[in-house]
N, C-alpha and C positions, 0 to 999 in steps of 0.2 A: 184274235188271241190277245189276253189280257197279259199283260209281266205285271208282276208283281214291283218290291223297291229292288227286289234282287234282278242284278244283270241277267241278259239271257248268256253273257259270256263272262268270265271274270279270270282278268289278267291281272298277276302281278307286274308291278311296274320293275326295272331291270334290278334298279338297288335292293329289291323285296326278294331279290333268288339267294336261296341257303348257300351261305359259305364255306359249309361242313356237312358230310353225309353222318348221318346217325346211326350208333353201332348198336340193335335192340340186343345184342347180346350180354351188354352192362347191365342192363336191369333185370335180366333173366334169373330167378333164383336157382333153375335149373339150367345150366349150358350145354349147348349142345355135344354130345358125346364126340369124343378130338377122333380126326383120320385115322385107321389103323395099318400097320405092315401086315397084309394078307400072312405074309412067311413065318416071321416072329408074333404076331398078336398083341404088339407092342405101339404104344401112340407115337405118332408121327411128328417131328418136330420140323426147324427152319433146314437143317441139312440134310436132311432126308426127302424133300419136296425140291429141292434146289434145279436138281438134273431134268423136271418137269415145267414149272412156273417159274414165273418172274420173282425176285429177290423181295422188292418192295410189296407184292402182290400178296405173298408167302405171310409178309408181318401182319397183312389187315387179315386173312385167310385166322391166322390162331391169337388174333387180338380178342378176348372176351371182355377185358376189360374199360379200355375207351370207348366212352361214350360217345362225342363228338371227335370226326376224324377233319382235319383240315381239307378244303378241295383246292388242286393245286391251282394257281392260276391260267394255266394255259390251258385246262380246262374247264374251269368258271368261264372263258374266252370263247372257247368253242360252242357251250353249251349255250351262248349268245344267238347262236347262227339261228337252232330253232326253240329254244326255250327262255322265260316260263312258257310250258305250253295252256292254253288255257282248261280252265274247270269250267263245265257249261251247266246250264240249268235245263232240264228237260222239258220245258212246258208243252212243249207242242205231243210226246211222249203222253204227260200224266195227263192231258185233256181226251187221249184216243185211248185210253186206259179207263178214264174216269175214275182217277182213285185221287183221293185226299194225301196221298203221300207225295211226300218233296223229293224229286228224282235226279242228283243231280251224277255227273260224269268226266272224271279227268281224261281227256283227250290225249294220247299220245302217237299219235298217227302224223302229226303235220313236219314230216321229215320225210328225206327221199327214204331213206329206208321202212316207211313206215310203219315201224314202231317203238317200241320203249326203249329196245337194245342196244339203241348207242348210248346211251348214258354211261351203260360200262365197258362198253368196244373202244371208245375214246377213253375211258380209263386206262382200259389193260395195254391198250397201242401205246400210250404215252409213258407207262411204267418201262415195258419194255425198251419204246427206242430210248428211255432214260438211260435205262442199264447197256445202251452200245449194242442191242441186237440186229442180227438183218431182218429176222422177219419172225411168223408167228403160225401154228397150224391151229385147227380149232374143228369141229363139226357143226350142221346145221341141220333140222329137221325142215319146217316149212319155208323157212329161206331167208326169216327176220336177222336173225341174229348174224348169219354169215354175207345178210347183204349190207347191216352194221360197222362189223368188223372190216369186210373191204373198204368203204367210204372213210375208216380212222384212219387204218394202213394205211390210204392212198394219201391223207392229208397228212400224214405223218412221213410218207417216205417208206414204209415198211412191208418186204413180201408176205405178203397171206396165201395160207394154203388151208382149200375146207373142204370138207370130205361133206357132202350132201345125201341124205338118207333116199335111196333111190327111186321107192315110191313117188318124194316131191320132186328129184330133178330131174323124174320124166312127165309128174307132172306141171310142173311149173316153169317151163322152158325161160319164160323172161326174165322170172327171178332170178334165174342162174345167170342169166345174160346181164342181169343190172351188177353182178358180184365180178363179174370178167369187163363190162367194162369200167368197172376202177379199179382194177389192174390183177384181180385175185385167180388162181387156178383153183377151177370145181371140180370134184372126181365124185363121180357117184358109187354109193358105199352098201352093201362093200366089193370091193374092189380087187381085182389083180395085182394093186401097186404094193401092198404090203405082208408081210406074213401072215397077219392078224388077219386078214382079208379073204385071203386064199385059203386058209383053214375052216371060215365061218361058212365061207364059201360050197365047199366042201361037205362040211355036215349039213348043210341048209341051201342046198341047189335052188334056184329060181326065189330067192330069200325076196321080200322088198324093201330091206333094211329097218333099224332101228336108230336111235339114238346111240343108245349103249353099243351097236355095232360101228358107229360112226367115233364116236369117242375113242374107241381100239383102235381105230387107225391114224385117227390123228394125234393120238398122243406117243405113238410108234413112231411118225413121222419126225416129231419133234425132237425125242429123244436122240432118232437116227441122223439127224443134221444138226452138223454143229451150229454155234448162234443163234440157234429157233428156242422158242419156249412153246409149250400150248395155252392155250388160253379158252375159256368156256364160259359159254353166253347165262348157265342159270345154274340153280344149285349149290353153288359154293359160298361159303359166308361172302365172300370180298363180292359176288355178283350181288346178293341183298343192300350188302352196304351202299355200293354204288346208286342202286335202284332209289335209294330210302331218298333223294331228289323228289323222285313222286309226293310220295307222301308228306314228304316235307308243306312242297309247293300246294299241295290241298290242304294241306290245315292251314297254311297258312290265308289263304281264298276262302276259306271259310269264318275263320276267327274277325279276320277285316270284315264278316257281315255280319255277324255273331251267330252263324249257324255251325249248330251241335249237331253231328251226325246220330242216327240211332243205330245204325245198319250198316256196315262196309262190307263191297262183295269183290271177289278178284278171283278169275280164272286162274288155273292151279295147272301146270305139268310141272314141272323142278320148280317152278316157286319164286322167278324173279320179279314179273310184274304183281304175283299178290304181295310176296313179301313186302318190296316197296315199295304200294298202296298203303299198307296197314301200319308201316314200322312206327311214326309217332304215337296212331292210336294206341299200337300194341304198348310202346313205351308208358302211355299214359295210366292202361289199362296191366300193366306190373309193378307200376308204384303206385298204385291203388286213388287214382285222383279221379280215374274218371273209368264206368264203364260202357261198353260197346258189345253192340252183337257181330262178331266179325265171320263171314262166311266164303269158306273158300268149295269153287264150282270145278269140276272135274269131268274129263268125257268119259262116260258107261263102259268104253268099247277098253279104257285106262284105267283101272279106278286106283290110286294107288291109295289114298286115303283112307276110301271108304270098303276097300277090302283087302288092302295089302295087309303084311304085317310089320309091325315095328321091332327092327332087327337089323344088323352087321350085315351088307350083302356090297358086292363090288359095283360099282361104279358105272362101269361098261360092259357088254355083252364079253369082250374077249380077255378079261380076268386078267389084265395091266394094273390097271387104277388100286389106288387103296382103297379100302374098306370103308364104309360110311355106314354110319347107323340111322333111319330113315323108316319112313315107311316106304314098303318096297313088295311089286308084285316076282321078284327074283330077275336077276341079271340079262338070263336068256328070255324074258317074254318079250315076244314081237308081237306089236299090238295091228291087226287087221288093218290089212290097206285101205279099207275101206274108209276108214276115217282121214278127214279132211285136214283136220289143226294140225300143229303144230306140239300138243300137249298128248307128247308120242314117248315121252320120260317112263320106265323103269319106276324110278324111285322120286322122293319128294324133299325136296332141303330140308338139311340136316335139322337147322334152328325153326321150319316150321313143322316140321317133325313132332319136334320135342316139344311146342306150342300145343300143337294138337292133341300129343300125347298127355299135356299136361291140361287139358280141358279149358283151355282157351281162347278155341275157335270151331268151329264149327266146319261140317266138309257136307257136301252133298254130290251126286256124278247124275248127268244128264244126256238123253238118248239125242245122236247126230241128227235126225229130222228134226226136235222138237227143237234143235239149236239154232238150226237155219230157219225154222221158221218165225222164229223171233229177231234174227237176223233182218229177215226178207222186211219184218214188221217196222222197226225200230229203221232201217234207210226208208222208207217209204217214207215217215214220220220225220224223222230227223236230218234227214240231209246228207249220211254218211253211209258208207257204203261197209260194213266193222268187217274185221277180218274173225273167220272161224272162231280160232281162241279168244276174244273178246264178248264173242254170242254166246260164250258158255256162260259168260257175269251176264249181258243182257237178260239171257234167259230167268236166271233166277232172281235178277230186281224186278220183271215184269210180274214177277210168281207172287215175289213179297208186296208188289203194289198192290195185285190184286186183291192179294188178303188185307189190305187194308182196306179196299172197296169193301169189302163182305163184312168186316169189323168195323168200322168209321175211324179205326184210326189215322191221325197226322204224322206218321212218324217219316224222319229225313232218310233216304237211301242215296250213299255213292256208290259206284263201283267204275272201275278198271278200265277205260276205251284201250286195249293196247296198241290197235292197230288199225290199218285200213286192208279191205280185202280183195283188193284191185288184183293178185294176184291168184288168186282163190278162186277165178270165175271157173275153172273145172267142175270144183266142188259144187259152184253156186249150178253150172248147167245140170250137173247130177241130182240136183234137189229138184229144179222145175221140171226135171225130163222123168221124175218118179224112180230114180233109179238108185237113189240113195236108199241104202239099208243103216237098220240099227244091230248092229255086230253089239255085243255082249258075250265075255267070255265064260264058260261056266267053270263052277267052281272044279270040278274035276281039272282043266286046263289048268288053273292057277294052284291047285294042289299040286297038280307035277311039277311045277316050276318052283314054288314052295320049298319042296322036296329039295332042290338043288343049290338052295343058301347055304352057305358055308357055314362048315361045323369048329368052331374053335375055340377052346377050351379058356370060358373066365368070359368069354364076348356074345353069354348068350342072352 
């Protein structure tokens, strides 16, 4: 193996970490359509989210305006422990590829929680115990985000309560057990403990949950105890903000070599790890200095991009949350157990929504075996073991290398490592034992669900 002058790893040194997360919603000429009150149809301000979210949380949530938001120091401090994380070069990748393409990979795996999600779990923990709370409830689909949130909590002092989509915490027994031991209660969702629960329950006997059904109950939670707030790992402008560290920290690893991307790709369910992959390019690529093909990857079994539609629909399955406008496959779609990730979302952040809608990016969804088997390729090859959601970006950088085999072009491709899939090995025995299916819903399924988006009059 030959390296070229560029590293096969490239770290920023500590003084080279952003001191500011980037708000892409400043430069947006179009902003994202504001929260709405299901009841009244009316936008959602700071006192009307109060009884939900954190105080401070609330301000970055309806900022469109700032661009750079300060990061506070206590956690520029923490985010010490395991970042910059590094941007690797794929060589070993583009040589078992054969393609003339530059393959390179922001790493976000080397945390115990392995993946992206404490960038803003350590946010929203620290806003909160700012504001004097005791603790925080939240939901989690494959276990990232809520094994995050318990590791801030824990560092912080603060009780976490997370309601886990039940599919993953039956499948994923550890990762529940890595969220308990640093200190968090898991309930699997949905659940007996809440109304929200026992209702969904109810109409959908032997359910395997959803996100949106996991969100219903922990934002029930939070409301129903006093000194909790909820707090949610992707989707919301404040989770992108947080994110936009990523992307920060890869432009900057690149600009120190002088490489120009052509191609950025980031797997998509609510939008936290693409959003902040992309946020600087995005920024660059709305004040018209530079552009980029930016492509965001979605699972077949979800499509919310690429067949949802863009429109007003709630939040969560049990019709608590405000209103968000988004592309969305409807509130109630539970997407087939059968799939493995994590990118188990309903609907798609608001701001990449609106990016989308506004022909700015690109979406494509790709079938569960074809994802692991790029997966299975890419650790062979590289050393890492990705988790699900991360093989949905493999998958399609290895698509776009190869068209540059076929074409001879040089063009630079990054995309998204969000995770490691150390907990995923179910998923991975169900690929090698042949028993992985590619679930696709048909359009009939998502027409009924369609059917049951909310009708309100001025929001459509």
């Amino acid at each position: 193996m030959t390296f070229e002058k560029i590293p096969y790893k490239i770290y920023l040194a500590e003084e080279e970490m952003p001191k500011t997360w980037y708000n892409v919603r400043a430069d947006m000429k179009t902003k994202p359509a504001p929260l709405v009150n299901p009841g009244t149809g009316t936008p959602m301000g700071f006192e009307d989210l109060r009884g939900v979210f954190c105080d401070e949380l609330i301000r970055q949530e309806l900022d469109n305006d700032t661009r750079e938001i300060p990061i506070p120091q206590e956690i520029r401090d923490f985010y010490k422990m395991y970042r910059p994380s590094p941007l690797v070069r794929a060589y070993c990748l583009e040589e078992k590829l054969q393609t003339p393409a530059k393959i390179y990979y922001k790493f976000e795996g080397n945390n115990t929680s392995g993946s992206h999600k404490l960038n803003s779990a350590i946010a929203q923990a620290y806003y909160a115990k700012l504001q004097g709370l005791t603790g925080v409830t939240t939901e989690t689909g494959a276990g990232q985000w809520g094994t995050a949130l318990s590791m801030a909590c824990a560092y912080l002092g603060l009780d976490c309560k997370v309601y886990m989509v039940k599919v993953s915490y039956e499948q994923k027994p550890f990762r529940r057990e890595v969220m308990r031991t640093y200190g968090a209660s898991v309930t699997p969702s949905p659940s007996m403990e809440t109304e929200i629960g026992r209702k969904i329950l109810q109409e959908h006997p032997g359910t395997t949950g959803s996100l949106g059904c996991a969100i219903s109950e922990a934002v029930e939670a939070a409301v129903s105890h006093p000194g909790y707030r909820y707090v949610l790992g992707s989707v919301l402008n404040q989770v992108l903000l947080h994110q936009s560290v990523i992307g920060l920290e890869t432009k900057a690893a690149l600009d120190k070599y002088g490489v120009t991307p052509d191609i950025i790709i980031g797997c998509a369910g609510g939008g936290s790890n693409l959003g902040g992959l992309i946020a600087p390019f995005m920024g660059e690529k709305l004040r018209g200095e530079r552009d980029y093909r930016i492509i965001a990857v979605e699972p077949a079994s979800c499509p919310s991009f690429t067949r949802g539609k863009f429109a007003y629909d709630f939040c969560d399955t049990g019709m608590v949350c405000p209103l968000a406008k988004m592309y969305t496959l409807g509130s109630g779609f539970i997407p087939s157990a059968n799939h493995a990730g994590g990118l188990r979302y309903h609907g798609m952040s608001p701001v990449l929504s609106q990016l989308y809608h506004d022909g700015l990016m690109e979406a494509v969804s790709v079938e569960q075996t074809r994802v692991f088997e790029a997966a299975e390729q890419f650790a062979r090859v590289e050393g890492i073991l990705p988790a699900p959601e991360s093989s949905h970006a493999i998958r399609v950088a290895m698509d776009e290398a190869l068209k540059c085999k076929e074409t001879g072009e040089e063009k630079t491709i990054v995309f998204g490592l969000t995770g490691t899939g150390y907990f995923d090995m179910v998923a991975y025995e169900k690929f090698h034992n042949g028993e992985m299916t590619d679930y696709i819903p048909t359009d009939e399924e998502l027409q009924q669900s369609f059917d049951k988006l909310p009708r309100i009059p001025g929001l459509e």
